[in-house]
C-alpha positions in Angstrom: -5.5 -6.0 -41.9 -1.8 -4.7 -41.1 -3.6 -1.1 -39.8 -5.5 -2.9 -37.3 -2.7 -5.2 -35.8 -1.0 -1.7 -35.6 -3.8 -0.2 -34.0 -4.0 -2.9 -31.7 -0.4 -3.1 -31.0 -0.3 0.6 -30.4 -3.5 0.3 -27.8 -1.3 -2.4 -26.0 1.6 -0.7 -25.6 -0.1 2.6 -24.3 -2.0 0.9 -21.5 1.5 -1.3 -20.6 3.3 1.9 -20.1 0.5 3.4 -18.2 0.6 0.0 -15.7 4.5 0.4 -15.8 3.9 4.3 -14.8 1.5 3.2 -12.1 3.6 0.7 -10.6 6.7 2.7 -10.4 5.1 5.5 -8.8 2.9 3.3 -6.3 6.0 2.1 -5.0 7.8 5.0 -4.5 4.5 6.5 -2.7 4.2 3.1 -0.6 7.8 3.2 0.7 7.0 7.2 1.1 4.6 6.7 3.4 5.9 3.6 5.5 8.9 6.0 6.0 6.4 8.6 7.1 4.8 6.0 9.7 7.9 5.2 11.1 8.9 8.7 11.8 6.0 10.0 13.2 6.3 7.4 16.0 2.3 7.9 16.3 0.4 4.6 17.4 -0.6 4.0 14.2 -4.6 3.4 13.5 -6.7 2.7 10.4 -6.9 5.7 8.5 -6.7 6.7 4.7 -6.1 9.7 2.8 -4.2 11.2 -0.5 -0.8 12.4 -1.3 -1.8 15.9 -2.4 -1.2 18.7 -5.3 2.2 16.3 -5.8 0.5 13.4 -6.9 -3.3 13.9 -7.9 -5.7 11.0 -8.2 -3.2 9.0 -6.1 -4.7 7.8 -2.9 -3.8 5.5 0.1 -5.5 3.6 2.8 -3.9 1.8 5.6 -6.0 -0.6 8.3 -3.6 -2.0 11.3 -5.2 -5.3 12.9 -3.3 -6.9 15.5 -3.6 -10.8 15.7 -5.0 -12.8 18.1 -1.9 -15.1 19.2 -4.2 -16.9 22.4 -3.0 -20.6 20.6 0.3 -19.3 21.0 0.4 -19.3 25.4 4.5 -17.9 25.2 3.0 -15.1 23.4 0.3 -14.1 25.6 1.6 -12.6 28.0 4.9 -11.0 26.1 5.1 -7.1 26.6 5.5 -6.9 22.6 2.9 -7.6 20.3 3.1 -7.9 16.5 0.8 -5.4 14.6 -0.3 -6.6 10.8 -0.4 -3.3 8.3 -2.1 -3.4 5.6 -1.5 -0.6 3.6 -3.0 0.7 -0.3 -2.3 3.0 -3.1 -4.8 3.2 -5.3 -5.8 5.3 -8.1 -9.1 6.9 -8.6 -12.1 4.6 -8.6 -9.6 2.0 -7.6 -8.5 1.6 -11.1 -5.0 0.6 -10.0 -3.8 -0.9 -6.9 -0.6 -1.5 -4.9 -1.8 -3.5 -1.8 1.5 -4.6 0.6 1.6 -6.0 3.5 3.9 -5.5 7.1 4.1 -6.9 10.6 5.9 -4.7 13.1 7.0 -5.6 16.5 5.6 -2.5 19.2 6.7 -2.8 22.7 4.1 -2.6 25.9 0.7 -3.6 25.2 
């Protein structure tokens, strides 16, 4: 009975440290790529891709929506408009995810 609560306790703390891994690294690559976004100064689109040799099996997706404010008449007709960013990392199969959200102000329609 004690080898099998060991067992299990050993099984437990393997697949915690593999979440805690996957966490920490997600959101380095997160904050790596929002950094990357914001340097290009591209219009950013929906898109998705991976981050390479340097981290295999880690992938990210982004999709950029921008919401309709028509209830909102003082924002209408505003040069700036707020774009929502939705961006993923997600390992393979989408086994683990790190989903975060941003809204970013972007002058002249």
């Amino acid at each position: 009975i004690a080898l099998t609560v060991l067992l299990g306790n050993q099984s437990q703390s393997l697949r915690l440290a593999e979440e805690s891994r996957f966490a920490f690294t997600a959101s380095l690559l997160v904050k790596e790529k929002l950094a990357d976004f914001q340097i290009s100064g591209e219009e950013l689109s929906s898109t998705d891709g991976d981050f390479g040799d340097d981290y295999p099996g880690y992938f990210w997706s982004v999709e950029v929506e921008t919401p309709d404010f028509e209830d909102y008449p003082a924002l209408a007709g505003a040069e700036q408009f707020i774009q929502q960013i939705d961006l993923k990392v997600f390992t393979t199969g989408e086994q683990q995810t790190l989903n975060i959200r941003r809204l970013k102000l972007v002058g002249n329609k």
